[in-house]
C-alpha positions as CSV (number, residue, x, y, z in Angstrom):
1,X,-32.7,2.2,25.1
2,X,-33.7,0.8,28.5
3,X,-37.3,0.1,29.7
4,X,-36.2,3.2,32.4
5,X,-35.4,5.5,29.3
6,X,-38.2,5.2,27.2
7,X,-40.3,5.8,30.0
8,X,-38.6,8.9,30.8
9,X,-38.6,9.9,27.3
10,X,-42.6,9.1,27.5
11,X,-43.1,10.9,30.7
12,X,-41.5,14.0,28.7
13,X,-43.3,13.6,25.6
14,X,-46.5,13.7,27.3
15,X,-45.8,16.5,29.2
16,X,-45.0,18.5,26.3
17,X,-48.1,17.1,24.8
18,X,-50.0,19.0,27.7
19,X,-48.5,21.9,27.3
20,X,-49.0,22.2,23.7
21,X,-51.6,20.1,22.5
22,X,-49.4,18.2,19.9
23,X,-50.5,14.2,21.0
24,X,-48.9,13.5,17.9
25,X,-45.8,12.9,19.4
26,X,-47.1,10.0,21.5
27,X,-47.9,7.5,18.5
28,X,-44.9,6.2,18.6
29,X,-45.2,4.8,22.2
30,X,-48.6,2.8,21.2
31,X,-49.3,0.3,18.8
32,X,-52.2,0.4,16.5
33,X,-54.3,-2.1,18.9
34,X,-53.1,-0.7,22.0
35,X,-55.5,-0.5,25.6
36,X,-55.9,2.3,27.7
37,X,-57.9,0.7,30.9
38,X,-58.0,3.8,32.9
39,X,-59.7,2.3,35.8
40,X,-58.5,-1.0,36.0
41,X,-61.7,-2.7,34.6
42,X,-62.4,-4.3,31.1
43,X,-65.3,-2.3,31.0
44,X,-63.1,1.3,30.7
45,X,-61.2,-0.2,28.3
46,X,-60.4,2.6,25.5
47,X,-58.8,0.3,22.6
48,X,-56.8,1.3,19.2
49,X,-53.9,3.9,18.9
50,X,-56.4,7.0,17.8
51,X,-59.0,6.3,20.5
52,X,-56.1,6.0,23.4
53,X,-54.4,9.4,21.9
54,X,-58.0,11.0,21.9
55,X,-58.6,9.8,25.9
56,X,-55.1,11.2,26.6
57,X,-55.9,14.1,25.1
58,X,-59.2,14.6,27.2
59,X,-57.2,14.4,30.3
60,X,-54.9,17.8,29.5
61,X,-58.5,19.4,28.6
62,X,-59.9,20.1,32.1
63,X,-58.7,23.3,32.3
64,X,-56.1,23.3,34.3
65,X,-52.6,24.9,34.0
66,X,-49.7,22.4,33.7
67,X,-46.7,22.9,35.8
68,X,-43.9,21.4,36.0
69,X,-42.3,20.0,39.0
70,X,-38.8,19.3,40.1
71,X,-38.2,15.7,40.7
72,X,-36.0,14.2,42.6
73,X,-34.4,10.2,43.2
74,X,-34.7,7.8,40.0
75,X,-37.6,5.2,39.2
């Protein structure tokens, strides 16, 4: 699988995970000591697989409705 596939297959994953809360589907894209920096700082840094699926998480709980949008082109 290409480095353009698995991020498409990410992309989708987590999309789904927003739409119906299952962020268990995601593990398989992070390792056990994996860092989220969400910012771009050291000091944002969200580290270990549970912790980074937990901040994900957060993000689809704002209360907003997911939808989906046509895309168009490739990466």
């Amino acid at each position: 699988m290409s480095t353009a596939d698995r991020y498409r297959a990410y992309a989708e994953a987590f999309e789904l995970s927003l739409a119906d809360d299952d962020w268990t589907r995601l593990e398989q894209y992070f390792t056990e000591d994996a860092v989220y920096r969400p910012d771009g700082t050291p000091d944002s840094d969200v580290t270990g697989r549970d912790a980074v699926l937990a901040r994900l998480k957060g993000l689809g709980d704002v209360g907003s409705e997911v939808q989906k949008l046509p895309a168009a082109g490739s990466f």
